[in-house]
C-alpha positions in Angstrom: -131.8 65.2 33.0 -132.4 67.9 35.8 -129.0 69.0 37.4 -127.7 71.3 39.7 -124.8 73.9 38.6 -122.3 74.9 41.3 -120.2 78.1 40.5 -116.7 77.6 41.1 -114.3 78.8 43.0 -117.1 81.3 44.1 -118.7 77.5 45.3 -117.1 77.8 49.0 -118.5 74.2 49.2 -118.5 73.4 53.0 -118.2 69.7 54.3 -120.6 69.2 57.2 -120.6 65.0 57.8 -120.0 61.5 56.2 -120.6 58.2 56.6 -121.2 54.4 55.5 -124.9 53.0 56.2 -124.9 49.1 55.8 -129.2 48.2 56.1 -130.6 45.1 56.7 -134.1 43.5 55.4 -137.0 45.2 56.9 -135.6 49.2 57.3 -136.7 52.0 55.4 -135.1 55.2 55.7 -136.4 57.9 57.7 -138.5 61.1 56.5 -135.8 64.0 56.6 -135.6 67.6 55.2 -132.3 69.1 55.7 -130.7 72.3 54.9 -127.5 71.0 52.8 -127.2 68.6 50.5 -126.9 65.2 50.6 -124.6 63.1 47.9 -125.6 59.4 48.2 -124.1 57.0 47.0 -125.3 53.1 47.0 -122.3 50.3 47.0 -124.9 47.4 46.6 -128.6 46.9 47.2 -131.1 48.8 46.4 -132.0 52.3 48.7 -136.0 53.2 47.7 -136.1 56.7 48.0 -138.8 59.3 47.7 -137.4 62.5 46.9 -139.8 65.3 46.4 -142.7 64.1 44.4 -140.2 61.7 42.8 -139.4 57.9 43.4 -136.3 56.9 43.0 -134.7 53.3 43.5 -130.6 53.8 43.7 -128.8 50.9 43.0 -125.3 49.9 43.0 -123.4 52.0 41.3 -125.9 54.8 41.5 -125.6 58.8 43.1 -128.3 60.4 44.1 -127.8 64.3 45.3 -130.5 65.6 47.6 -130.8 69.5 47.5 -131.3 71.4 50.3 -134.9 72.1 52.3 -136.1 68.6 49.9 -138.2 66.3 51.8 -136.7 62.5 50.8 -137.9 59.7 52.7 -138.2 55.8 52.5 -140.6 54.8 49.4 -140.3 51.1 50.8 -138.6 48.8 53.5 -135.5 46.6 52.3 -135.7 43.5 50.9 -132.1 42.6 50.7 -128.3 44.1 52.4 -128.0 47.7 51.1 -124.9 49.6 51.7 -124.3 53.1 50.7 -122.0 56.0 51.3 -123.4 59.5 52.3 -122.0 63.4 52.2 -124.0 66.2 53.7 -122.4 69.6 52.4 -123.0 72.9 51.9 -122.5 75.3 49.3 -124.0 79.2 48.9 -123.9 79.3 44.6 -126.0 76.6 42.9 -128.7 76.6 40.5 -130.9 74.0 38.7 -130.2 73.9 35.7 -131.8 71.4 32.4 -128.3 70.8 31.5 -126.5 67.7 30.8 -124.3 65.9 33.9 -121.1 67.3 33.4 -121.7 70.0 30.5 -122.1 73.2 31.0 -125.4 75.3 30.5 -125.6 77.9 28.1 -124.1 81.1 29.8 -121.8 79.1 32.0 -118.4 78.9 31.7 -117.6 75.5 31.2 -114.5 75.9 33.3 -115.8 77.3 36.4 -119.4 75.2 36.7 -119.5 72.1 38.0 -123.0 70.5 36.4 -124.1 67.7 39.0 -126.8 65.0 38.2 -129.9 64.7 41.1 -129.4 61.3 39.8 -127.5 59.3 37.9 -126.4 55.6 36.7 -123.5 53.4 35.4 -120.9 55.0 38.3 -117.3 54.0 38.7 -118.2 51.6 41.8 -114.4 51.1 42.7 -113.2 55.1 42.0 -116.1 56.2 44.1 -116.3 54.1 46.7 -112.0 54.8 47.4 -112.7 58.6 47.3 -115.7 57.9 49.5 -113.5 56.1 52.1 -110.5 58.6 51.6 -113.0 61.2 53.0 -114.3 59.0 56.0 -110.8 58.4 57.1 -109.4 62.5 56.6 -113.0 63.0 58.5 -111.9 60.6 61.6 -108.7 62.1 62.1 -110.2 65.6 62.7 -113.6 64.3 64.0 -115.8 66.0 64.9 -114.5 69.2 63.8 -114.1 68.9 59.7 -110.6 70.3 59.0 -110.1 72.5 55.6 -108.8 69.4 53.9 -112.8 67.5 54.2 -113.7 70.5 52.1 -111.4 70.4 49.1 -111.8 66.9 49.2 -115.2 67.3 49.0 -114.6 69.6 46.1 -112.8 66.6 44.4 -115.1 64.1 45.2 -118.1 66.3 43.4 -115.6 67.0 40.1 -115.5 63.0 40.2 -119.3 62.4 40.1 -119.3 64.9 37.1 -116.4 63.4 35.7 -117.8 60.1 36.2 -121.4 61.2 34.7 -120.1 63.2 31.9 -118.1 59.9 30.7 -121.5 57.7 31.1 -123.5 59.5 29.3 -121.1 59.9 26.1 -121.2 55.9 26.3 -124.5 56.0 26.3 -124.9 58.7 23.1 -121.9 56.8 21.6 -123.8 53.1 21.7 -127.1 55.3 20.7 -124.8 56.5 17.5 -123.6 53.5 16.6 -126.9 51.5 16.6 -128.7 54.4 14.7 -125.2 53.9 12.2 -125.8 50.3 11.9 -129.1 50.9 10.5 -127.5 53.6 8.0 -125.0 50.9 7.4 -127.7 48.0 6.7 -129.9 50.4 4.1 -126.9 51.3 1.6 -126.0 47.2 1.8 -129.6 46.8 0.8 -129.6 49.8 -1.6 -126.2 49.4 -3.0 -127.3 49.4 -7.0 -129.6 52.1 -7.0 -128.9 55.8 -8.5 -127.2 56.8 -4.2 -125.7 59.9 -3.4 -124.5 60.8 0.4 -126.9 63.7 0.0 -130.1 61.2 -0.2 -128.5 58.9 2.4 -128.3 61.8 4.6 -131.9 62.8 4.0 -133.4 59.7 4.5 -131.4 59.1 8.2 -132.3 63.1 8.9 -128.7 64.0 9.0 -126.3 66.4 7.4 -124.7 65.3 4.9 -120.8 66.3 6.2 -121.9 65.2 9.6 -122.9 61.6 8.1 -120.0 61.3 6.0 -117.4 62.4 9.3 -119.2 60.2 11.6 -119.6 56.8 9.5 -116.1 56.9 8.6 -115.2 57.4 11.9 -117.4 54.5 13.1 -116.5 51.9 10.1 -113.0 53.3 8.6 -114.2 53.7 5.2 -115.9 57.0 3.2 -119.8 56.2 2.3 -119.0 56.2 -1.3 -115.8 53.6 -0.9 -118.6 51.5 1.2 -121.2 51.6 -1.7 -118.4 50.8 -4.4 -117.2 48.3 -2.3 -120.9 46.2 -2.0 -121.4 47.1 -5.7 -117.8 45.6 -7.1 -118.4 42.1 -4.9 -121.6 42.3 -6.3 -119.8 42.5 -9.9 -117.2 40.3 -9.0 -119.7 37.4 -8.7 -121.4 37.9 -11.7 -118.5 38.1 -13.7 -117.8 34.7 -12.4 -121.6 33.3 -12.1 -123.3 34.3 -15.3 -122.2 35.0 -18.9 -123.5 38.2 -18.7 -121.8 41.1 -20.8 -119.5 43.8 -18.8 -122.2 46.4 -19.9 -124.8 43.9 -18.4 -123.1 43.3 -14.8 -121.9 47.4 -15.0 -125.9 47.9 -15.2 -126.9 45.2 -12.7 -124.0 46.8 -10.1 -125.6 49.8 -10.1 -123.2 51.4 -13.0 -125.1 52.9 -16.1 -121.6 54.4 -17.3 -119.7 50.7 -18.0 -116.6 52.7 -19.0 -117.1 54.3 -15.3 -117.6 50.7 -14.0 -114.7 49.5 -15.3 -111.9 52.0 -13.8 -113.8 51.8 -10.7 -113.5 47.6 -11.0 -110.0 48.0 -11.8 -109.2 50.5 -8.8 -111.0 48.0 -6.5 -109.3 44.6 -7.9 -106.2 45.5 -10.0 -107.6 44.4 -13.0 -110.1 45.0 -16.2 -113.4 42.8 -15.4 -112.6 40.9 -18.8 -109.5 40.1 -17.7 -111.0 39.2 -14.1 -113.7 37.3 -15.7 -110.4 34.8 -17.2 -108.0 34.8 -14.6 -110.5 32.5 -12.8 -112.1 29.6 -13.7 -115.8 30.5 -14.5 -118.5 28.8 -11.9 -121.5 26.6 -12.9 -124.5 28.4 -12.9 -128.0 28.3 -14.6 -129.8 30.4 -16.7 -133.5 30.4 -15.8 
């Protein structure tokens, strides 16, 4: 994701004009280049934008931030309502920078540099568009001379967008982690009874394996090895119950080779030998092929 970086308080970020476009079916916006930037941000519809070489359609929810001396123009007319809020502001430190929406580059200090998206997606509709109206109405009273106060509230409304993209974008590496952890989840249920270590896990799923162990607990509330005991003990519960099989046998066919092992492990898990598991309940049908 390209973004901009804006050194603060050296920023001197200077509110210029705002306002609330509502289009109808049938407009397209004009073909501008401006020298400030423009924060956009759509409400509902959909605004098709070209901006630079690059074609963007912003939809509700969406921020779009226009650098200065960038041509944008219409990329199609309207096909539905679109409403959207606008900024134009000015600022004299900035930089692009290949940085993540609301982290800071390497070099920057993460304190002082705001790190702004040129776009981005999954906005706070209801924050935004209060902050956005907050400014109209602070504009109006000192229209059309911006006071001081459309400045820092300008400031604020840019810490919000990074705020607001910094928090969509760990949702989105969080739901990322958690489906790529379902799978590691899935492949020890499968792999249960086979000779596992974390170590292996972690080299089959290309992680580290302190990194893996930290992050699936984290994600299911139990250790990698308490999940694989867990899986192998059911698995050893039923055929202590299903088959006449001896304790070495189902220790073996658990995934134990050690059934001495297996059976302190059994005994932590259910409170009692697997001999004395296999009596205390009454012993299912089952057939022997």
């Amino acid at each position: 994701m390209t973004t901009i970086a804006v050194d603060v308080p050296a920023a001197d970020v200077s509110f210029e004009s705002a306002g609330q476009f509502i289009g109808t079916p049938g407009w397209i916006h004009e073909k501008r280049t401006l020298d400030s930037f423009e924060l956009i941000f759509v409400k509902r519809g959909i605004l098709p934008l070209r901006v630079g070489s690059r074609d963007l359609r912003i939809g509700g929810g969406d921020i779009a931030i226009i650098p200065p001396h960038t041509t944008h123009e219409g990329s199609g007319y309207l096909t539905d309502t679109l409403e959207f809020f606008w900024v134009h502001f000015q600022t004299r430190h900035w930089r692009r920078s290949d940085a993540v929406g609301g982290e800071a580059a390497p070099g920057d200090d993460a304190g002082r540099t705001m790190m702004l998206p040129l776009f981005s997606s999954q906005m706070d509709t209801d924050r935004l568009t209060i902050m956005f109206n907050q400014l109209l109405d602070i504009y109006q009273r000192s229209y059309p001379n911006p006071s001081s106060y459309c400045d820092y509230f300008t400031i604020c409304l840019l810490y919000e967008v990074m705020s607001l993209t910094d928090r969509a974008a760990r949702a989105d590496n969080d739901q990322r982690e958690r489906h790529a952890l379902q799978k590691v989840h899935e492949w020890i249920r499968i792999n249960a009874f086979e000779d596992l270590s974390v170590n292996q896990i972690a080299d089959q799923f290309n992680y580290s394996p302190s990194y893996l162990s930290t992050i699936y607990k984290q994600y299911f509330g139990v250790s990698i090895t308490t999940q694989i005991s867990k899986i192998r003990i059911e698995r050893a519960e039923e055929l202590l119950l299903s088959t006449s099989m001896s304790v070495q046998q189902v220790a073996e066919a658990s995934g134990y080779n050690d059934a001495k092992y297996f059976m302190r492990v059994f005994k932590q898990h259910t409170g009692l030998t697997p001999t004395r598991y296999r009596t205390s309940f009454t012993m299912r049908h089952y057939n022997n092929a």
